[in-house]
C-alpha positions as CSV (number, residue, x, y, z in Angstrom):
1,X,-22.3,-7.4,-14.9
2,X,-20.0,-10.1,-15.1
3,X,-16.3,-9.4,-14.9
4,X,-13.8,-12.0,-15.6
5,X,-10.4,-11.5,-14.5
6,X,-7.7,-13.3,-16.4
7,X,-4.8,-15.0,-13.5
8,X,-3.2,-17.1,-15.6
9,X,0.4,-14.1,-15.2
10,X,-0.1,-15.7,-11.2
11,X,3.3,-17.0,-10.6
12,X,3.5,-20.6,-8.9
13,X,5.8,-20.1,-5.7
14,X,5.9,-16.7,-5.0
15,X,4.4,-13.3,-6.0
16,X,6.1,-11.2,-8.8
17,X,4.8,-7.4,-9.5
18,X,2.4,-8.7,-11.8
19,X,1.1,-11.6,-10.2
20,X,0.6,-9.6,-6.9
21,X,-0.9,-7.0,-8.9
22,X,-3.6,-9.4,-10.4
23,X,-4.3,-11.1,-7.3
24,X,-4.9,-8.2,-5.3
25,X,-6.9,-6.6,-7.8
26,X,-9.0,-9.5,-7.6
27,X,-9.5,-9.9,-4.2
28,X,-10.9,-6.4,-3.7
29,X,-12.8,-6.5,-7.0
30,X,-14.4,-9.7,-5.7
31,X,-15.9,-7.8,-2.8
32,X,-17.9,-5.2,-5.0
33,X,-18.5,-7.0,-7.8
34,X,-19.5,-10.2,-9.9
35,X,-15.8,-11.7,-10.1
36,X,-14.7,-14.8,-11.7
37,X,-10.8,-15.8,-13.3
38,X,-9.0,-17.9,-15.5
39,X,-6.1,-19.6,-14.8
40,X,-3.8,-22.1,-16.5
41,X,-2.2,-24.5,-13.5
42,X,-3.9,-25.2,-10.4
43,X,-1.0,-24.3,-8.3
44,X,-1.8,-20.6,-8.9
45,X,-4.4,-21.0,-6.9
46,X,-2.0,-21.3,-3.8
47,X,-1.4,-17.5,-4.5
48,X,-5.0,-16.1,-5.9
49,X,-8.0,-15.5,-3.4
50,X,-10.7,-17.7,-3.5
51,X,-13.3,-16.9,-6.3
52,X,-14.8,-18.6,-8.9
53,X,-12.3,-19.9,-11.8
54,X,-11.9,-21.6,-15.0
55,X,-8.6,-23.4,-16.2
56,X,-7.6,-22.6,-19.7
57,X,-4.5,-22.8,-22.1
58,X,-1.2,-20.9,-20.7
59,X,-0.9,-17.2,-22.0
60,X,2.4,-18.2,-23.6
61,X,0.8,-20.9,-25.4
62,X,0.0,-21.1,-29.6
63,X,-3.6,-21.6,-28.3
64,X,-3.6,-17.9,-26.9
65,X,-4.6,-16.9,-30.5
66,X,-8.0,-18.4,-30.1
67,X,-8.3,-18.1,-26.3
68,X,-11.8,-16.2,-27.3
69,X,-13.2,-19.5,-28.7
70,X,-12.8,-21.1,-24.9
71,X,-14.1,-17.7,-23.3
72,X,-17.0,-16.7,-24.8
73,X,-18.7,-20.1,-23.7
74,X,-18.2,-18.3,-19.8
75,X,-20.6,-15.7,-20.1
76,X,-18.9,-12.6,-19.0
77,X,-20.0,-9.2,-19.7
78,X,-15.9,-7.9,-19.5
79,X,-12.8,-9.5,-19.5
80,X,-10.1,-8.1,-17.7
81,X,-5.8,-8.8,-18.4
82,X,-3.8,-7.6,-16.4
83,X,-1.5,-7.4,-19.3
84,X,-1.8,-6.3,-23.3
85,X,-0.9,-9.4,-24.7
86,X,-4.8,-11.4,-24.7
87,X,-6.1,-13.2,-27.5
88,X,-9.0,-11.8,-28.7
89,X,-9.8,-13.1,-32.7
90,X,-13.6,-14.2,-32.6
91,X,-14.6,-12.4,-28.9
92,X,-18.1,-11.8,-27.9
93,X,-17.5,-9.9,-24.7
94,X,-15.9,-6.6,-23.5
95,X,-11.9,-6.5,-23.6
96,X,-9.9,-4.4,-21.2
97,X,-6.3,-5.0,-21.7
98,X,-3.6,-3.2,-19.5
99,X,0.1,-1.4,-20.0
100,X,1.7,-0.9,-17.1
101,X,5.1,0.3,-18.1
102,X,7.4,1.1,-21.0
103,X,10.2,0.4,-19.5
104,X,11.4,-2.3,-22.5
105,X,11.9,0.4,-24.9
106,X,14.7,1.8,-23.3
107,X,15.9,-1.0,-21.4
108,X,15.7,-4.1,-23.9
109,X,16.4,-7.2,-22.0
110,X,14.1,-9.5,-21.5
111,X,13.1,-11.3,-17.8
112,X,15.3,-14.7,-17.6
113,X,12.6,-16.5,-16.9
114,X,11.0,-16.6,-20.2
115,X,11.5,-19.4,-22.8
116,X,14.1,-18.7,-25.2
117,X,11.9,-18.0,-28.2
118,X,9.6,-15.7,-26.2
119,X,12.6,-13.5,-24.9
120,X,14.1,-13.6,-28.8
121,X,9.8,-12.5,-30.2
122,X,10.6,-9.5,-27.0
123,X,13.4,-7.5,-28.4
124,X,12.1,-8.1,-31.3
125,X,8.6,-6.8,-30.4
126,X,10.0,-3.5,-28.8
127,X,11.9,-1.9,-31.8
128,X,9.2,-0.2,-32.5
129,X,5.8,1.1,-31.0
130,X,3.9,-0.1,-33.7
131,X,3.0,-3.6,-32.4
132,X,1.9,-2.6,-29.0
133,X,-0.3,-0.1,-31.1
134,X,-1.7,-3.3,-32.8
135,X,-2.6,-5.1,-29.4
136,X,-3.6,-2.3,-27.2
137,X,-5.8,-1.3,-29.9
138,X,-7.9,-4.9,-29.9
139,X,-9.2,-3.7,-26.5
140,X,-12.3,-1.5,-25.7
141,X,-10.8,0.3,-22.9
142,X,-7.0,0.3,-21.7
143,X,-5.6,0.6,-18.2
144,X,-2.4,2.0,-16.4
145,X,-1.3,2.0,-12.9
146,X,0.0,5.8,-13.2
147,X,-0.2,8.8,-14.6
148,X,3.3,8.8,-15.9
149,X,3.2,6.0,-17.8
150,X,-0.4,7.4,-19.0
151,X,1.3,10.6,-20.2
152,X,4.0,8.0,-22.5
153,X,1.1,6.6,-23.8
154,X,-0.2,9.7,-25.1
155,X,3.6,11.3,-26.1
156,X,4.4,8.3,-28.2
157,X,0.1,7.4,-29.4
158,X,0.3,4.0,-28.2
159,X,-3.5,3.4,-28.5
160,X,-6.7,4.7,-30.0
161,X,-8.7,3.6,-27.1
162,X,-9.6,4.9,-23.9
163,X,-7.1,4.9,-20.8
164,X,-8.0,4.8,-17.3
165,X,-5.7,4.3,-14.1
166,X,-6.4,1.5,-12.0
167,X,-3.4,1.5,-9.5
168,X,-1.3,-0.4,-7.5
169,X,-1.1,-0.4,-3.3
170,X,0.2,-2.1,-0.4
171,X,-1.3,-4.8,0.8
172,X,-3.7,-3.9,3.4
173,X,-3.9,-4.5,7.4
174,X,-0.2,-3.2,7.8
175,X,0.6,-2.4,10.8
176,X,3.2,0.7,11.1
177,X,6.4,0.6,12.9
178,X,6.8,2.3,16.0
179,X,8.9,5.3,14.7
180,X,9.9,6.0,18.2
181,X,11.9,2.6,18.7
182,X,14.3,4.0,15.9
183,X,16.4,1.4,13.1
184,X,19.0,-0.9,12.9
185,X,21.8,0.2,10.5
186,X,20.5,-1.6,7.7
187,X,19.2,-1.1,4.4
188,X,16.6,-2.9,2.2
189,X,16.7,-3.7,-1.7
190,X,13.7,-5.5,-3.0
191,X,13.3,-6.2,-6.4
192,X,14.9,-7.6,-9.7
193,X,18.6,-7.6,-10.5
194,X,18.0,-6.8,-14.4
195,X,20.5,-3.6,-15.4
196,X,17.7,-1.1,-15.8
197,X,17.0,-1.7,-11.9
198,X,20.6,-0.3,-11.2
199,X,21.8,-2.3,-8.3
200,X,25.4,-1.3,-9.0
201,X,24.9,2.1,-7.6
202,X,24.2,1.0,-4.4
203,X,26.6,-1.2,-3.8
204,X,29.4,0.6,-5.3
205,X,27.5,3.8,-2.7
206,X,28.4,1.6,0.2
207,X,32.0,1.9,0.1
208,X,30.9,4.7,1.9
209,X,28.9,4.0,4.3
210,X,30.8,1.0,6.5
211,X,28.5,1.3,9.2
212,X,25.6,0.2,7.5
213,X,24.6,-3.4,5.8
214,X,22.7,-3.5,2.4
215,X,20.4,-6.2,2.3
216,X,19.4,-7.3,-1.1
217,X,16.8,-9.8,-0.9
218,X,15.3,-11.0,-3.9
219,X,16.3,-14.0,-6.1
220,X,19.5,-14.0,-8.1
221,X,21.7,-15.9,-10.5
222,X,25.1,-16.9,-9.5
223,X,25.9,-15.2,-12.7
224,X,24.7,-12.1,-11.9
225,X,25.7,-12.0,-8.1
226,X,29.4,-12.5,-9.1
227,X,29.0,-9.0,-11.4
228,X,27.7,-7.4,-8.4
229,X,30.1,-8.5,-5.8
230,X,33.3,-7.6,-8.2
231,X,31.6,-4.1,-7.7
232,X,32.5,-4.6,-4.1
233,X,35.7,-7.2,-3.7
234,X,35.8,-7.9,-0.1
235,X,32.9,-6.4,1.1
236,X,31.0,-7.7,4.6
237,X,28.4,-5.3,4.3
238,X,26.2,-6.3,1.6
239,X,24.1,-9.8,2.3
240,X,22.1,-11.6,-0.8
241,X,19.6,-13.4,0.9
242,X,18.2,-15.1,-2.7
243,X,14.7,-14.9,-2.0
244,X,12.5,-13.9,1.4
245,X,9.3,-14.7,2.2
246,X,6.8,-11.8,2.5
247,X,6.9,-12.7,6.5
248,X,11.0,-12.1,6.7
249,X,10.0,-9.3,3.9
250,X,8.1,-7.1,6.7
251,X,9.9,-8.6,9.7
252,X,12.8,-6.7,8.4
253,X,11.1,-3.5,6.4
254,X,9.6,-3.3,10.5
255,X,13.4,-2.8,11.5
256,X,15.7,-1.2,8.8
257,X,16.6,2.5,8.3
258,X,15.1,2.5,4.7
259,X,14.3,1.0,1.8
260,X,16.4,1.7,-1.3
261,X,15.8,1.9,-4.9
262,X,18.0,3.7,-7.8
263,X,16.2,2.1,-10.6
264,X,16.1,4.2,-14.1
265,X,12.6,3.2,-15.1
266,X,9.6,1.8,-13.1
267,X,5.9,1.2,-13.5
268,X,4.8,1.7,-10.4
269,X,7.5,1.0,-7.7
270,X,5.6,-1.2,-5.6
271,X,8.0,-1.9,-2.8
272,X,8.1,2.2,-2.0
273,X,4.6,2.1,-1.2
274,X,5.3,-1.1,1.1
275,X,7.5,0.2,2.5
276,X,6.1,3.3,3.4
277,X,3.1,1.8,4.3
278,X,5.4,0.3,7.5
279,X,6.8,3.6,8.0
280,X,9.8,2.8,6.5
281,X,11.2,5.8,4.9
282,X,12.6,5.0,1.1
283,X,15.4,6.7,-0.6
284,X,15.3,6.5,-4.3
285,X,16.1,7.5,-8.1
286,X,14.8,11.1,-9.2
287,X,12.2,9.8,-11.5
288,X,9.0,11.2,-12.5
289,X,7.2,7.6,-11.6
290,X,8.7,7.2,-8.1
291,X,8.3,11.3,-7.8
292,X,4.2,10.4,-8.4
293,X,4.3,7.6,-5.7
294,X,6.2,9.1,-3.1
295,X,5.8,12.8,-3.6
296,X,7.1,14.6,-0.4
297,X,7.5,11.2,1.6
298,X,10.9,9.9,-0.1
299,X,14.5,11.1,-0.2
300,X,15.5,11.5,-4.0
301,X,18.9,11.3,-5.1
302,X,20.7,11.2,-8.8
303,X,20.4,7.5,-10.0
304,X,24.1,7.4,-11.4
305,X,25.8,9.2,-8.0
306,X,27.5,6.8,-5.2
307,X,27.8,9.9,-3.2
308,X,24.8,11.0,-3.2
309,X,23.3,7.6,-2.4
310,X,25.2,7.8,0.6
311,X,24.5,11.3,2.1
312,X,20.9,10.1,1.6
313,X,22.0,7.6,3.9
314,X,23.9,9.3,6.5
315,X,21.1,12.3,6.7
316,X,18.8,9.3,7.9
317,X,21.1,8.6,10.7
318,X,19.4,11.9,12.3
319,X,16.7,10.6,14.5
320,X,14.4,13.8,14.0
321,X,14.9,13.6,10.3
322,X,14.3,9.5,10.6
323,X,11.2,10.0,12.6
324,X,9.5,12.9,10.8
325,X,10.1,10.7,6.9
326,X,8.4,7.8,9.0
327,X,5.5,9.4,9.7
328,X,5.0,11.1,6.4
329,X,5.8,7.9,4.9
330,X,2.4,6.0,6.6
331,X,0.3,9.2,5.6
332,X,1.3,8.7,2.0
333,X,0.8,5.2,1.6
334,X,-2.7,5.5,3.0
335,X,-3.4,7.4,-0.2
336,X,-3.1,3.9,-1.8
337,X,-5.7,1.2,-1.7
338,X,-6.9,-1.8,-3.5
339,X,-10.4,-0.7,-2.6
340,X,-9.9,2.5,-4.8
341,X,-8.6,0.4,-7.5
342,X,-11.3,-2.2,-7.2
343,X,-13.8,0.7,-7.9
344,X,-12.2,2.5,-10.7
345,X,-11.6,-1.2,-12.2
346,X,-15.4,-1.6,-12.0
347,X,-15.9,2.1,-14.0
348,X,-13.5,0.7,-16.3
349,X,-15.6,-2.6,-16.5
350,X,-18.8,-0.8,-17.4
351,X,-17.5,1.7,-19.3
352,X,-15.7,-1.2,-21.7
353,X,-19.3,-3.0,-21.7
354,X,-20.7,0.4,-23.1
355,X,-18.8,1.0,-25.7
356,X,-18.5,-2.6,-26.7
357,X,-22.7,-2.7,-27.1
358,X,-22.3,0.6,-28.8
359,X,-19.6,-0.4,-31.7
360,X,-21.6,-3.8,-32.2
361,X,-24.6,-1.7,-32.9
């Protein structure tokens, strides 16, 4: 069997939670399996693993409509997207599309980085469930990386198809953290600034903790560092480092008390299992995704409470406590692994192959 794994979501310069998804999914399907992608600039390569590819149209291009007519030339048993948004008029292969969140339902606003008339076609497209019913529906089969978004999919009968979980997981080879050398007093945002991510609450939570510095590393507009730091006038506790690279990413996950994330809606939550994989302990929102990816392994608080935030904190301080949320923080990341989620990709594979030969007889 031929699988065929579409790249072309592979940022340029640096992973995003799709892009690393993709590649990684890749990489460990590559070792099991017949794997070839498609990308649609040659600087993705810089960030994908070396496999077989073919350069095509961009995803956000007109041409996307007939993206089949280009494909079905390649000879591939299955395609696989990483996202629900494929081309597929005229296809003479297998089609597995994927859904990893619906977060955009409740929380509107698009990504900046999108042009203009793609973030103005967004809102648009998530008034209603019916047109991700319409394009989730093209597919043979339809993966998730969860069980909670699964369950959405069923509440609000976002497809006819078949769902099947092919998950996200740390990068492998990590090496834990000595949870005997204990932690500086810092803490560790990774991840985007939009509103649904919830930033605000930890920085207005660190009025009460002085001791402590919040790191938040990821890239951000002047714009939207100046609403953040009004939260906190004054404050010489909270660095923006705009951007790490995944080497000054684990150099300091390898040193900080915890990783911290309030955010209101996830997919997954990939930099919990990260972290954890280091032995990091996380403290994070009470939601049902990040209570499926930590389980017992992370501190939960109220997503809207300062003061709880910053109990979480100061309960951490304990080096028993510390030490013990370390160690059960490595044992639950091992329960995540691209290897698992190469295999149930390739069941998903042949099971979209079967049912593809079955409807076309």
């Amino acid at each position: 069997m031929k699988i065929l794994i579409d790249a072309r979501f592979t940022r340029l310069d640096h992973h995003d939670g799709i892009s690393r998804y993709g590649s990684s999914l890749i990489a460990a399907a590559a070792k099991i399996a017949d794997v070839s992608m498609l990308i649609s600039d040659r600087r993705q390569l810089a960030l994908l693993p070396d496999v077989p590819y073919t350069l095509i149209n961009s995803p956000l291009s007109p041409a996307e409509l007939f993206v089949a007519r280009k494909i079905n030339p390649l000879g591939a048993d299955v395609v696989v997207c990483p996202m629900q948004t494929m081309g597929s008029w005229g296809r003479k292969y297998a089609l597995v599309l994927t859904l990893h969140d619906l977060i955009y339902y409740e929380h509107p606003a698009p990504p900046g980085f999108l042009p203009a008339p793609v973030r103005m076609l967004w809102r648009l497209y998530h008034k209603a469930f019916w047109p991700q019913r319409v394009l989730l529906n093209r597919a043979d089969v339809v993966a998730t990386i969860s069980s909670t978004t699964e369950a959405l999919m069923a509440k609000y009968r976002l497809t006819k198809r078949p769902v099947r979980i092919v998950g996200n997981a740390p990068q492998p080879g990590i090496t834990p953290r000595d949870p005997g050398a204990g932690a500086e007093k810092t803490l560790l945002y990774m991840g985007s600034f939009m509103p649904y991510k919830n930033v605000e609450t930890l920085v207005r939570g660190m009025a009460e903790l002085p001791e402590m510095t919040l790191h938040l590393l990821s890239r951000i507009t002047p714009e939207r560092r100046a609403e953040l730091e009004a939260l906190a006038p004054g404050a010489a506790n909270i660095v923006f480092h705009n951007g790490v690279t995944d080497a000054e990413y684990e150099a300091l996950l390898a040193r900080t008390t915890a990783l911290v994330s309030l955010s209101r809606a996830e997919g997954y939550g990939l930099p919990l299992v990260e972290a954890m994989a280091h032995g990091t302990p996380v403290i994070a929102s009470d939601i049902p995704i990040f209570r499926e990816v930590g389980a017992d392994a992370v501190s939960y608080v109220a997503p809207d409470s300062p003061p709880a935030f910053a109990a979480a904190v100061r309960a951490l301080e304990d080096p028993a406590l510390w030490k013990q949320r370390s160690g059960r923080a490595v044992e639950r990341a091992a329960d995540f692994s691209w290897d698992e989620s190469a295999r149930r990709l390739l069941e998903t594979a042949e099971e979209a192959v079967t049912l593809r030969k079955r409807t076309r007889r």
